[in-house]
BAMI-963126 format. One line per 3 residues: number of its first residue (from 1); their letters; for each residue y, z, x of N, C-alpha, C. Coordinates in Angstrom, 1 decimal. Example, Ala and Ser with C-alpha at 12.3 -4.5 7.8 and 13.67 -1.06 7.14 Angstrom:
BEGIN
1> as> -5.7:7.8:13.2:-4.5:7.8:12.3:-3.3:7.8:13.2 ~ -2.2:7.1:12.8:-1.1:7.1:13.7:0.0:7.9:12.9
***
This chain:
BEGIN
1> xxx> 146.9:54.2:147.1:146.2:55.2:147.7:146.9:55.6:149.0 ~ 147.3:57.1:149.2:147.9:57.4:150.6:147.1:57.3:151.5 ~ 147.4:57.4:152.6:147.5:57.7:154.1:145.9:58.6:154.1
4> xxx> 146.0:59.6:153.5:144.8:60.3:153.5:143.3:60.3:153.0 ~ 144.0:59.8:151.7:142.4:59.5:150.8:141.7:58.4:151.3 ~ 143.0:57.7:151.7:142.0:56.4:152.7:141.0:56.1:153.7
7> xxx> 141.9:57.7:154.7:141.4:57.8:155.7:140.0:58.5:155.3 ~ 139.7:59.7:153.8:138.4:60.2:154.1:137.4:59.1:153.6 ~ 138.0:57.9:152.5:137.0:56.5:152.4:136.5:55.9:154.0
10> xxx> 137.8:55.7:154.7:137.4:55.3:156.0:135.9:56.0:157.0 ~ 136.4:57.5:157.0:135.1:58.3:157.4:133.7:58.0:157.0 ~ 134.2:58.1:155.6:132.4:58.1:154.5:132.3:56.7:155.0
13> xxx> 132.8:55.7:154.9:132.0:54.2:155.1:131.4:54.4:156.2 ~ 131.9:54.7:157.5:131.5:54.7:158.9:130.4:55.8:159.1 ~ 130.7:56.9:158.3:129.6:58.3:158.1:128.5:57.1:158.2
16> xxx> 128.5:56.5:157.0:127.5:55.8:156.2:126.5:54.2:157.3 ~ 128.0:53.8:157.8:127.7:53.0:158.5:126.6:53.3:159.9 ~ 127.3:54.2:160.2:126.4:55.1:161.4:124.7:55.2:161.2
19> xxx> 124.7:56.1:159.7:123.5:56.4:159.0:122.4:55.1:159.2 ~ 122.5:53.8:158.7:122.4:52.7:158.8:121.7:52.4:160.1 ~ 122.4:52.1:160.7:122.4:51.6:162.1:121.3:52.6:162.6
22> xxx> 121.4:54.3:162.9:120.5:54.7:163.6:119.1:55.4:162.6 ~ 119.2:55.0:161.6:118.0:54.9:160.8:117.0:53.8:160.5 ~ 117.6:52.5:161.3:116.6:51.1:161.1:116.8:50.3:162.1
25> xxx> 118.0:50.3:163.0:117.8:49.3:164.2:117.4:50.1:165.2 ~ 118.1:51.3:165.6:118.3:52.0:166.8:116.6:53.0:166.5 ~ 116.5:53.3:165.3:114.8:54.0:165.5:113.6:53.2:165.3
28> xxx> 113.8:51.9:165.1:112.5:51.3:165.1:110.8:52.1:165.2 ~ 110.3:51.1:165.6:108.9:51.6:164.9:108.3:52.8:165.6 ~ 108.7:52.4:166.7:107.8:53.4:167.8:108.7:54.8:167.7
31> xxx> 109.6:55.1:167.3:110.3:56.4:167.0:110.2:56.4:165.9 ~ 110.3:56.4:164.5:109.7:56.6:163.5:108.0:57.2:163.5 ~ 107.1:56.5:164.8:106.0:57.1:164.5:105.6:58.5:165.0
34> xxx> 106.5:58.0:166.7:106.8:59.2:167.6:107.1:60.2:167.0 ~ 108.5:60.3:166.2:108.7:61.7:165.6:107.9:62.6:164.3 ~ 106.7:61.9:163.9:106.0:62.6:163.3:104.8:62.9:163.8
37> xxx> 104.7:64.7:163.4:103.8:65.1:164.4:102.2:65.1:163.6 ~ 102.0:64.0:162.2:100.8:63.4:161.6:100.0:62.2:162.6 ~ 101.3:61.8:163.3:100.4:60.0:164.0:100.1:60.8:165.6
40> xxx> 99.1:59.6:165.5:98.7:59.6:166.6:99.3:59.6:167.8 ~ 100.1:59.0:168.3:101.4:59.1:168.7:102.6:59.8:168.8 ~ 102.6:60.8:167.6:103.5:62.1:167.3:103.0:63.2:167.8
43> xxx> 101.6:63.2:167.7:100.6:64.5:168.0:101.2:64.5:169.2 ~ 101.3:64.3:170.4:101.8:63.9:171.6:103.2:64.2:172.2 ~ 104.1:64.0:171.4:105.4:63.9:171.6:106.5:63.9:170.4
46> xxx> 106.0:64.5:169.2:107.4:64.8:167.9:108.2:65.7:168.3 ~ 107.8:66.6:168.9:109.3:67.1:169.1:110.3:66.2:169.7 ~ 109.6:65.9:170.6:111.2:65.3:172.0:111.5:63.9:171.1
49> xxx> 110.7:63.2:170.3:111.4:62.1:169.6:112.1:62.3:168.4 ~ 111.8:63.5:167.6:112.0:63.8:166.6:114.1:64.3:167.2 ~ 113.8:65.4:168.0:114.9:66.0:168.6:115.6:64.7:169.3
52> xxx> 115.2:63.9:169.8:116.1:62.3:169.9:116.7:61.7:169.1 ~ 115.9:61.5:168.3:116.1:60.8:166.7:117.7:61.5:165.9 ~ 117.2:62.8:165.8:118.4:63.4:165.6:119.8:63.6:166.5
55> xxx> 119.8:63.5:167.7:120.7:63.2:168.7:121.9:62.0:168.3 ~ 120.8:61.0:168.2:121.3:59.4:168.0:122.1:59.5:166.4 ~ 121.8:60.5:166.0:122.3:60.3:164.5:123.5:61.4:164.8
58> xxx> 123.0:62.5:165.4:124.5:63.5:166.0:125.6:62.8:166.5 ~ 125.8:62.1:167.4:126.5:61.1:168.3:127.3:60.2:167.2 ~ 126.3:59.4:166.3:127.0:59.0:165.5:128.2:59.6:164.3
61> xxx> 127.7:60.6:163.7:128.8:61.2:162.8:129.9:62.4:164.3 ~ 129.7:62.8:165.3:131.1:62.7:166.3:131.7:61.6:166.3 ~ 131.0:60.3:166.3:132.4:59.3:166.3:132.6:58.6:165.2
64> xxx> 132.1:59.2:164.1:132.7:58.9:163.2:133.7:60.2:162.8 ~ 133.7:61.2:162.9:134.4:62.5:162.5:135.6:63.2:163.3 ~ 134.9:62.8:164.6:135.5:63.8:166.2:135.4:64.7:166.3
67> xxx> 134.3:65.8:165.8:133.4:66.7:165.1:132.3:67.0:165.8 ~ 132.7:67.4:167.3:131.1:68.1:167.8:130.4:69.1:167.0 ~ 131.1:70.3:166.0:130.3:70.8:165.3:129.8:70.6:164.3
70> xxx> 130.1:69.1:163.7:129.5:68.3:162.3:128.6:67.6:163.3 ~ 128.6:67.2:164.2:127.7:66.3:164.7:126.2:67.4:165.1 ~ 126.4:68.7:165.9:125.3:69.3:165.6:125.0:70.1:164.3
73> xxx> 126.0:70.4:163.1:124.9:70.2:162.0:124.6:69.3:161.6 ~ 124.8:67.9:161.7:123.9:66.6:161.5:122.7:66.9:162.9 ~ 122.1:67.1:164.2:121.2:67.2:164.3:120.3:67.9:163.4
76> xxx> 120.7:69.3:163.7:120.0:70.3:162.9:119.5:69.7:161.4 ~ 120.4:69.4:160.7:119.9:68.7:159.3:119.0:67.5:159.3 ~ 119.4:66.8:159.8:118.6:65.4:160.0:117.0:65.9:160.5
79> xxx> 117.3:66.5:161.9:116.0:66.8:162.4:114.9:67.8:161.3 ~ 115.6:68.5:160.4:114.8:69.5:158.8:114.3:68.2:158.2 ~ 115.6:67.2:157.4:114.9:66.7:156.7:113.9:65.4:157.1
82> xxx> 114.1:65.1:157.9:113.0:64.4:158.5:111.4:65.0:158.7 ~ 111.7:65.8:159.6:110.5:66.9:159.3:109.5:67.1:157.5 ~ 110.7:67.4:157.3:110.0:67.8:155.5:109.7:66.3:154.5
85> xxx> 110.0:65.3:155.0:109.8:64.3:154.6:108.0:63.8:155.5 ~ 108.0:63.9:156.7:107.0:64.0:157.4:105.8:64.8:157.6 ~ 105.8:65.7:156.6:105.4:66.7:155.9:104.6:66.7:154.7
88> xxx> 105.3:65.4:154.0:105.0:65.5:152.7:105.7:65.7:151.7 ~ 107.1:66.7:152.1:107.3:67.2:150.7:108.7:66.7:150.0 ~ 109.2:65.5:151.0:109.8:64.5:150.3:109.9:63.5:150.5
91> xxx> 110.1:62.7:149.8:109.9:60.9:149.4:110.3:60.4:150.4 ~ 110.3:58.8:150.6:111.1:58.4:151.2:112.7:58.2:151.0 ~ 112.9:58.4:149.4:114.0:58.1:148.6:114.9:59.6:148.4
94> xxx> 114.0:61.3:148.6:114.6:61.9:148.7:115.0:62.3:150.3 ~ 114.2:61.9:150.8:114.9:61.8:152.8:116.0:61.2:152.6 ~ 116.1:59.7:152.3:117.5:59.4:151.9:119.0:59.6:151.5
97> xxx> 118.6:60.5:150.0:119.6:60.9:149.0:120.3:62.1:150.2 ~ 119.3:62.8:151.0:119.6:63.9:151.5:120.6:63.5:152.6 ~ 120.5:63.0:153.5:120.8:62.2:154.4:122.1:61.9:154.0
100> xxx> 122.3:61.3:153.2:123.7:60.6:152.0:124.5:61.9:151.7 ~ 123.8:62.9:151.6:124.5:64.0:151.0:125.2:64.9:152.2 ~ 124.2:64.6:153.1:124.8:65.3:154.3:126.1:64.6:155.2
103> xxx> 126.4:63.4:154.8:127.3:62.4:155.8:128.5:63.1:154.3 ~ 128.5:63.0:152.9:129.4:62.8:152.3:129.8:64.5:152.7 ~ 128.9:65.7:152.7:129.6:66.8:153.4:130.2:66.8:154.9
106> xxx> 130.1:66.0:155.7:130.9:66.5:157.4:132.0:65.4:156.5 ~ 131.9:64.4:155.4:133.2:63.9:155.7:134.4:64.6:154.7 ~ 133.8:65.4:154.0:134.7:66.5:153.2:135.4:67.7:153.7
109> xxx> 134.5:68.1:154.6:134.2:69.3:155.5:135.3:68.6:157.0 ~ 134.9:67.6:157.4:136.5:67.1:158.3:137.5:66.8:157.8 ~ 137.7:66.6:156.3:138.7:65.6:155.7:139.5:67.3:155.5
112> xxx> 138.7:68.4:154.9:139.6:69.4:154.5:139.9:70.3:155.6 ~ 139.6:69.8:156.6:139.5:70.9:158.1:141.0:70.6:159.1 ~ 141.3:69.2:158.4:142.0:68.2:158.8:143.4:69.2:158.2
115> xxx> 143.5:69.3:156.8:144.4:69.7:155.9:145.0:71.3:156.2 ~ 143.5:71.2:156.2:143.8:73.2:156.7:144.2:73.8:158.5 ~ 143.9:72.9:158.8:144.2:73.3:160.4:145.9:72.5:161.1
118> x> 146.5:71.6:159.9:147.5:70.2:160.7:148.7:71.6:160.7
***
């Protein structure tokens, strides 16, 4: 495997790694409840935790990518599908897939931006 293909495996692991980390250690309970505006607790304050929530995950795909503008369309996305998951109108397993889908596009979307711009 060259130099390259490695490096976009390298990205996706750490995409993914990131994903991880700020979806179960770094949001714990009280942000998970915060950012939905159903809890009692959300009613209160979802936006600003919701818009945090997504921050922490923005930050993460910048250093995984070096991509301030993949990192704010990971807010923007993250902060939708969260929302529409909190909503109702998707699972916990399609928040997920989505989530997954969005790390494997900034790391396609850097890997070819990489190619096109060297």
């Amino acid at each position: 495997m060259d130099f390259f293909h490695s490096s976009f495996l390298v990205m996706l692991f750490w995409l993914f790694v990131g994903h991880f980390i700020c979806d179960y250690p770094l949001q714990g309970d009280y942000l998970a409840q915060a950012k939905n505006r159903h809890t009692e607790i959300g009613k209160h304050v979802w936006r600003h935790a919701l818009i945090g929530h997504g921050f922490i995950h923005a930050g993460a795909v910048v250093l995984a990518t070096g991509s301030l503008f993949l990192g704010m369309l990971e807010l923007i996305a993250h902060c939708y599908i969260d929302s529409m998951k909190n909503d109702g109108h998707l699972t916990f397993a399609q928040d997920q897939y989505l989530h997954y889908a969005c790390k494997l596009a900034w790391a396609i979307v850097a890997y070819l931006a990489f190619f096109y711009f060297r």
